[in-house]
Backbone bond lengths (Angstrom), bond angles and torsions (degrees), N, CA, C in turn:
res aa  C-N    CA-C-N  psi(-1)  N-CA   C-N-CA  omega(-1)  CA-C   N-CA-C  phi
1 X - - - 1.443 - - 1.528 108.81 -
2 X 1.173 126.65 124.38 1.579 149.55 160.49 1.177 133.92 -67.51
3 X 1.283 150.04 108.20 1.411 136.25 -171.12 1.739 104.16 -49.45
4 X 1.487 123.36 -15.27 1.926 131.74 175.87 1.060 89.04 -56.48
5 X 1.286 112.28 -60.34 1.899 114.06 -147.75 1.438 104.66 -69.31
6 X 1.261 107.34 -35.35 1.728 91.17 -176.47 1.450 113.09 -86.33
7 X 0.989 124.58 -20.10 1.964 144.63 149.34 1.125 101.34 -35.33
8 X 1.401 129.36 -89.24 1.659 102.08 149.42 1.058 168.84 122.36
9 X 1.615 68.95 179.45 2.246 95.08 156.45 1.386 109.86 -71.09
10 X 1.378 95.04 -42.27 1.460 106.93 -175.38 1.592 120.08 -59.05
11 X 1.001 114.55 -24.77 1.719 144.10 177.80 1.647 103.49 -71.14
12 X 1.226 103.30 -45.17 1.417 110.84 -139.16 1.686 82.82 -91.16
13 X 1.312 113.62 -60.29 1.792 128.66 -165.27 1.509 107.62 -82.56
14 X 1.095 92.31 -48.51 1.970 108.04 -174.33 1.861 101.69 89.34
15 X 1.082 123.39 -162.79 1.369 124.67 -176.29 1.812 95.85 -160.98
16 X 1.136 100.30 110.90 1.556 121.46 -166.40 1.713 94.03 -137.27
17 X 0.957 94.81 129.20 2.175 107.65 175.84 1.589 103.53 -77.05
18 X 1.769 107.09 -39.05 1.439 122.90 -152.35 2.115 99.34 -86.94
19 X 1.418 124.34 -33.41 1.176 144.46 -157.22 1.741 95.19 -85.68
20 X 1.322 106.61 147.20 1.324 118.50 -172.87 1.670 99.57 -78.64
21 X 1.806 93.66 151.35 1.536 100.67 -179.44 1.666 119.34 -40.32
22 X 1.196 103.90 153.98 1.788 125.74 -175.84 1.706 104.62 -127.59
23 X 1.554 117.53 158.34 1.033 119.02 144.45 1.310 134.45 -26.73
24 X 1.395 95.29 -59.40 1.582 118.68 153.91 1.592 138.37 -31.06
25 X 1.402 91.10 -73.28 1.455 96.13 -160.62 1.757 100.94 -130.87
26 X 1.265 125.06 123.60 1.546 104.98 -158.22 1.686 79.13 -127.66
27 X 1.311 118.89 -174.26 1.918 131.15 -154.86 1.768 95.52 -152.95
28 X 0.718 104.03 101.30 2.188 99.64 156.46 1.468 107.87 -140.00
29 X 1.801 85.77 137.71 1.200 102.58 -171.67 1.989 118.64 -90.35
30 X 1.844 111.57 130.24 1.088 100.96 -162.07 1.700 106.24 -133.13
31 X 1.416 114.49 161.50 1.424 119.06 -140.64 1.657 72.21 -142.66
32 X 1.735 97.69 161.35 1.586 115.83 169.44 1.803 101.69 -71.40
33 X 1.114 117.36 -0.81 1.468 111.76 -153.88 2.182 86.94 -109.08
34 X 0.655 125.44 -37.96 1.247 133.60 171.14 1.988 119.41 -95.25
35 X 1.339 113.51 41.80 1.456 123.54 -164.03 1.436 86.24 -89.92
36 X 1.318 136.92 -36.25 1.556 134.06 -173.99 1.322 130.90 -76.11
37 X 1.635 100.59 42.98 1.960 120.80 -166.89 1.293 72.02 -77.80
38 X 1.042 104.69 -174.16 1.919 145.33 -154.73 1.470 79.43 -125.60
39 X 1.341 113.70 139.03 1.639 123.24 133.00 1.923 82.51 85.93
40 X 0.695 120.51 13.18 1.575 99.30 152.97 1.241 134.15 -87.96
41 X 1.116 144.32 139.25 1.658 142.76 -154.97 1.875 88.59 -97.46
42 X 1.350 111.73 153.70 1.418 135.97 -156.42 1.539 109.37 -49.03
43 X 1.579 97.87 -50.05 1.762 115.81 -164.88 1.669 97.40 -62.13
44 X 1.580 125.52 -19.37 1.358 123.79 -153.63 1.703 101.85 -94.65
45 X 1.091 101.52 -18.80 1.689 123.28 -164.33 2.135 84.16 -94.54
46 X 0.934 110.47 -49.03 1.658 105.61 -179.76 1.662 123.96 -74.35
47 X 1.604 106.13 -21.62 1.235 122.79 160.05 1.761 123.01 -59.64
48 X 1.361 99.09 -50.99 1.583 101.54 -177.40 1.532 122.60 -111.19
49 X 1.333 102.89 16.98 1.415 123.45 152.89 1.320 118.02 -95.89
50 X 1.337 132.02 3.33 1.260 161.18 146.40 1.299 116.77 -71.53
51 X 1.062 135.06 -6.30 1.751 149.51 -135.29 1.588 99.49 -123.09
52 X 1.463 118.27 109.17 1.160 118.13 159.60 1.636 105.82 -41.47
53 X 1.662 116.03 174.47 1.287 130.46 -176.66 1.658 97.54 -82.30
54 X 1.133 117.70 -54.66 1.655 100.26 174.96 1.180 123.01 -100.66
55 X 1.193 121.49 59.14 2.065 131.58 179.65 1.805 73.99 -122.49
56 X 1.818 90.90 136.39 1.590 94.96 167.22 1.999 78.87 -121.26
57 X 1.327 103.75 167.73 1.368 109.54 154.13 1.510 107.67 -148.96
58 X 1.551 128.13 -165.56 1.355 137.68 -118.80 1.224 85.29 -130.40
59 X 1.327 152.42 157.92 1.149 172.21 125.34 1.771 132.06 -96.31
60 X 1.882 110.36 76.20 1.961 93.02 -146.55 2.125 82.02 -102.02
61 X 1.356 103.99 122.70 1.529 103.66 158.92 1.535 101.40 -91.91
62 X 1.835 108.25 146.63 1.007 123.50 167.76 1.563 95.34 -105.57
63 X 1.449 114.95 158.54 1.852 115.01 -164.85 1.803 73.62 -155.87
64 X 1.779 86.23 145.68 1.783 100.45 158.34 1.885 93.35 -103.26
65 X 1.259 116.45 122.88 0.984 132.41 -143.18 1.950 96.04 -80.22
66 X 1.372 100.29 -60.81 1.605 97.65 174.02 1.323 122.11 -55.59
67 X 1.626 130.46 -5.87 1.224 121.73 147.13 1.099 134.07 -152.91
68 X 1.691 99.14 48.32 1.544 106.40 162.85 0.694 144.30 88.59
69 X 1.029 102.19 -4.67 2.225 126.34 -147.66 1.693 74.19 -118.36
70 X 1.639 91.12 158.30 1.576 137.96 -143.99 1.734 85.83 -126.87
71 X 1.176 88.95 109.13 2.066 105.68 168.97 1.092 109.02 -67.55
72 X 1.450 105.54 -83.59 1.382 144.65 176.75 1.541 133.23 -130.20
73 X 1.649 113.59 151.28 1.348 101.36 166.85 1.130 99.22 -130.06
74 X 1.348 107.83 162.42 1.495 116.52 -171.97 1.594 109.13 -141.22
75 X 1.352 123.06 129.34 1.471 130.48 -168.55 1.590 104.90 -99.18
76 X 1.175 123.12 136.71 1.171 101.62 166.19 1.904 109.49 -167.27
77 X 1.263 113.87 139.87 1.200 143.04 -139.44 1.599 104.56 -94.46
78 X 1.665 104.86 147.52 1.426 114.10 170.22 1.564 126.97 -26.91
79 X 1.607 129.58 8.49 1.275 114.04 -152.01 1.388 81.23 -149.58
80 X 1.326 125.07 18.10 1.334 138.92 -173.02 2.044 111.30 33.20
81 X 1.517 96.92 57.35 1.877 106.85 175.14 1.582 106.59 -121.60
82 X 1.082 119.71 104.47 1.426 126.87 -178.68 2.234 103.92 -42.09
83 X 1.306 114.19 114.12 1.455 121.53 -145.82 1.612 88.48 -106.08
84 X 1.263 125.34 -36.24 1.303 135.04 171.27 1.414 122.17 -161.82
85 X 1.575 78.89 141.76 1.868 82.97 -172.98 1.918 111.21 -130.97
86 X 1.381 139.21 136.44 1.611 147.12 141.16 1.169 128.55 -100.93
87 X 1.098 110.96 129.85 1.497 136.51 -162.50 1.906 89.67 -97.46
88 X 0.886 131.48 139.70 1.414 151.97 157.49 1.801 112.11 -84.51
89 X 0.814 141.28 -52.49 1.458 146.10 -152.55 2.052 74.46 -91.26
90 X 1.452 90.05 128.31 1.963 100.39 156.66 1.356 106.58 -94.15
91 X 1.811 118.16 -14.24 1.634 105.95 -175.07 1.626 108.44 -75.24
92 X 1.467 98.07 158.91 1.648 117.16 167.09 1.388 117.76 -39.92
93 X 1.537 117.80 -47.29 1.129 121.53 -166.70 1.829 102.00 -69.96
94 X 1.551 95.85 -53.11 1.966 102.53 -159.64 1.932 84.94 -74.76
95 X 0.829 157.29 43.15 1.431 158.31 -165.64 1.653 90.38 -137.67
96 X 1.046 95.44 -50.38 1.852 109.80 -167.67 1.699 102.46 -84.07
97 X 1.142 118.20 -37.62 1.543 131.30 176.18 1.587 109.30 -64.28
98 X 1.672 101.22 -44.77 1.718 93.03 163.52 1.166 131.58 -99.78
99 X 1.431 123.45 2.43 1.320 109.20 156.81 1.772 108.74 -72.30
100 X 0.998 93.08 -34.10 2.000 94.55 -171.83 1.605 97.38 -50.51
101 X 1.646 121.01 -46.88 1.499 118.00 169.36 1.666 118.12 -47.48
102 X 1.334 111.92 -26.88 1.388 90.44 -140.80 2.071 82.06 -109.10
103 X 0.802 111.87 -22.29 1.665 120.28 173.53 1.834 111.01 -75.43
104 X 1.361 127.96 -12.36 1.234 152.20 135.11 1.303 136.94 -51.47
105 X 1.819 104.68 -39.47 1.445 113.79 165.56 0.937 130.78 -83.81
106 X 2.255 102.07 -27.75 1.287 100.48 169.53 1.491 136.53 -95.04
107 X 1.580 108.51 4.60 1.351 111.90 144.39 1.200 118.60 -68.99
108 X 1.222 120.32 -22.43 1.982 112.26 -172.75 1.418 91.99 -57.05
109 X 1.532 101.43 -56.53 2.138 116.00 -154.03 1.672 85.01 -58.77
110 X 1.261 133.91 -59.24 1.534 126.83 -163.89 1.621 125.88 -47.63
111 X 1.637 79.34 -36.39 1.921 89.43 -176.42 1.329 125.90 -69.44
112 X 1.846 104.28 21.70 1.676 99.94 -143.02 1.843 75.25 -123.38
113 X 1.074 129.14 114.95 1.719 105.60 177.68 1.052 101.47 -121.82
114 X 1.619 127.63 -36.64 1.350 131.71 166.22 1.870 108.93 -43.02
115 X 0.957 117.13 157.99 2.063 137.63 156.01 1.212 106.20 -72.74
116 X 1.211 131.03 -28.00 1.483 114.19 165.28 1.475 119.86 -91.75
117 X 1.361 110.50 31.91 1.481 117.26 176.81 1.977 97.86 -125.42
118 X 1.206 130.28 0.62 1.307 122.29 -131.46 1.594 74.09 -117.48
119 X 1.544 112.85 162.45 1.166 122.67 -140.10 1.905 89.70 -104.03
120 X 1.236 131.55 150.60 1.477 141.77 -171.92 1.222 83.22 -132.59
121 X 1.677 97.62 160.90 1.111 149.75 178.26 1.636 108.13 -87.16
């Protein structure tokens, strides 16, 4: 993986919090009551076991789409502030490829100030 290739995806899909799932960049919505997904990394399982009964929050995977593989995930909370985030790639480059994702998402979540921008269930 190349910091090009995810340039892009990023080109190609864009990275919007508010925009319906992509190859790219997909959204599920998650509750303390559903903490026992498959494939969540540890810190995500301690995040929403932390979770009052009615706090939902955001769940955004980034995917390199031609093979599937999992960039990043990014958690992020009723107040639209990315609350936790894992990077998949240990290289320099995909380290740098997901922060570039995740500084992208959190301008998406910022640009939203109105309630009719704010993320539903």
């Amino acid at each position: 993986m190349s910091l090009k290739s995810v340039d892009q995806l990023i080109d190609k899909f864009g990275v919007s919090a508010f925009a319906s799932d992509t190859p790219f960049l997909k959204r599920k919505v998650l509750t303390s009551s559903n903490a026992c997904d498959v494939g969540m990394p540890f810190c995500f399982y301690q995040k929403l076991s932390a979770l009052k009964r009615n706090q939902t929050v955001w769940c955004f995977t980034a995917y390199l789409p031609g093979k599937n593989k999992r960039l990043a995930l990014f958690l992020v909370n009723e107040n639209n502030k990315i609350i936790e985030q894992v990077y998949f790639p240990r290289d320099r480059k995909g380290v740098l490829s997901c922060q570039k994702i995740q500084k992208l998402l959190q301008r998406s979540l910022l640009s939203a100030n109105s309630d009719s921008y704010r993320l539903v269930a």
